[in-house]
C-alpha positions in Angstrom: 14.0 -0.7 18.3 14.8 -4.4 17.3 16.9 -5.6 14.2 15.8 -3.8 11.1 15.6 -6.0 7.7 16.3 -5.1 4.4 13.4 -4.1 2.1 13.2 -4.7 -1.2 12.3 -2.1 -3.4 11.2 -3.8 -7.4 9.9 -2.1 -10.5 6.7 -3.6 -11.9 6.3 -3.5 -15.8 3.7 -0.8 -16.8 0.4 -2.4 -16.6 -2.6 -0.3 -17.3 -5.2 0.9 -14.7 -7.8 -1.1 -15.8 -5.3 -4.2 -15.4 -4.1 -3.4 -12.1 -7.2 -2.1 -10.4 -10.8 -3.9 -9.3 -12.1 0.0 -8.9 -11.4 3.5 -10.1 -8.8 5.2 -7.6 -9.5 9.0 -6.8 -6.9 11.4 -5.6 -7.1 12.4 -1.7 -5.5 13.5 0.8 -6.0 11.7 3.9 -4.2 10.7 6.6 -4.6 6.8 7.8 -2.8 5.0 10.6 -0.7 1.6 9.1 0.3 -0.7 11.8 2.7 -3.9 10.9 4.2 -6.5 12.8 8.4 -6.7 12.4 10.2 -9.2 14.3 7.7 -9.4 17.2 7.4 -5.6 17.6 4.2 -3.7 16.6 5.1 -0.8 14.5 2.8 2.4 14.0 3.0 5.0 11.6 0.9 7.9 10.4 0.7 8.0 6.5 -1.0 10.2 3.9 -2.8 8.6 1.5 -2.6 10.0 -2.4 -5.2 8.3 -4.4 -8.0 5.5 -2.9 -10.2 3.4 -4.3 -13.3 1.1 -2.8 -10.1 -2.0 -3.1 -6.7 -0.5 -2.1 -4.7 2.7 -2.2 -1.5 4.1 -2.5 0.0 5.3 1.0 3.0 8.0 1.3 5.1 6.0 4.3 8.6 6.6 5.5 10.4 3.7 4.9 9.1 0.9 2.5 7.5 -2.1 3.4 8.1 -5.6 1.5 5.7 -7.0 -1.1 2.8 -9.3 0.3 3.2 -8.0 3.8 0.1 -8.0 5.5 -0.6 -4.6 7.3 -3.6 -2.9 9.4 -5.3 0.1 8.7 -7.3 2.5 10.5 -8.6 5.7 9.8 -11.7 8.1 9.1 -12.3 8.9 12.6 -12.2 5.1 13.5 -14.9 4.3 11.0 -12.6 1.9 9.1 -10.4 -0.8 9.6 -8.8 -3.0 7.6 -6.1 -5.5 6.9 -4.8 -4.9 3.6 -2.0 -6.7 1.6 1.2 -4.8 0.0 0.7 -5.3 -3.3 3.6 -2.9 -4.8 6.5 -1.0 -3.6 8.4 1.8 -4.9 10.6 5.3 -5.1 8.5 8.1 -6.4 10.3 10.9 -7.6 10.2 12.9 -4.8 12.2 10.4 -3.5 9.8 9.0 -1.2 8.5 5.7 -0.4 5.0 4.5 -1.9 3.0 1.7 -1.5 0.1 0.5 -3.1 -2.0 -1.6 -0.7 -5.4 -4.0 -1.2 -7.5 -3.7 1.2 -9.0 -7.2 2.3 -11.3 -7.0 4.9 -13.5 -3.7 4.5 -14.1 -0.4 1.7 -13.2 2.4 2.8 -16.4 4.9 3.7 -17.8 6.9 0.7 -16.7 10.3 2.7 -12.9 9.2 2.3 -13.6 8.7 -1.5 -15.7 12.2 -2.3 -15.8 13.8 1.1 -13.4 17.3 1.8 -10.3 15.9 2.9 -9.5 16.7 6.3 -6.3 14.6 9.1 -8.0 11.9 10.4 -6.2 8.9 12.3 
């Protein structure tokens, strides 16, 4: 599938919630659809989401993404959509990748933030 590019991967100094976030982020579990654009192609991938907040969230993906790359979301039984902006990028220490994403055109529904968590896509 088309040349892949190398991702970069940082460590952000420790900044403190209230720093880093416009609203307070609540653990889920969801599942969201993230769709990006790499060298022409359209990529798709289904993602879990671990916490969320009316501005961003921070996805579970399989391979990272790089920093200010804007990406599409969809999700909640197509109730939302969104672009959103990669704001952060890192290893957790399950070894995965995580990003932390800003949503900019939408808020998430107030079911995805205190509604029983259930796959959507």
């Amino acid at each position: 599938m088309g040349a892949t590019r190398p991702h970069e991967v940082t460590s952000l100094p420790a900044l403190s919630a209230r720093d880093r976030r416009r609203s307070a982020r609540h653990s889920v579990k969801w599942r969201l659809t993230l769709r990006w654009l790499e060298c022409g192609d359209c990529h798709e991938e289904l993602i879990r989401i671990e916490d969320l907040s009316l501005s961003g969230a921070r996805l579970v993906v399989r391979m990272p993404l790089a920093e200010g790359e804007i990406v599409f979301v969809h999700g909640w039984e197509g109730s939302f959509q969104s672009r959103a902006e990669v704001r952060r990028v890192y290893i957790g220490r399950d070894g995965e990748p995580r990003l932390g994403i800003s949503f900019l055109d939408a808020e998430p529904p107030a079911l995805a933030l205190f509604g029983a968590p259930k796959s959507s896509s």
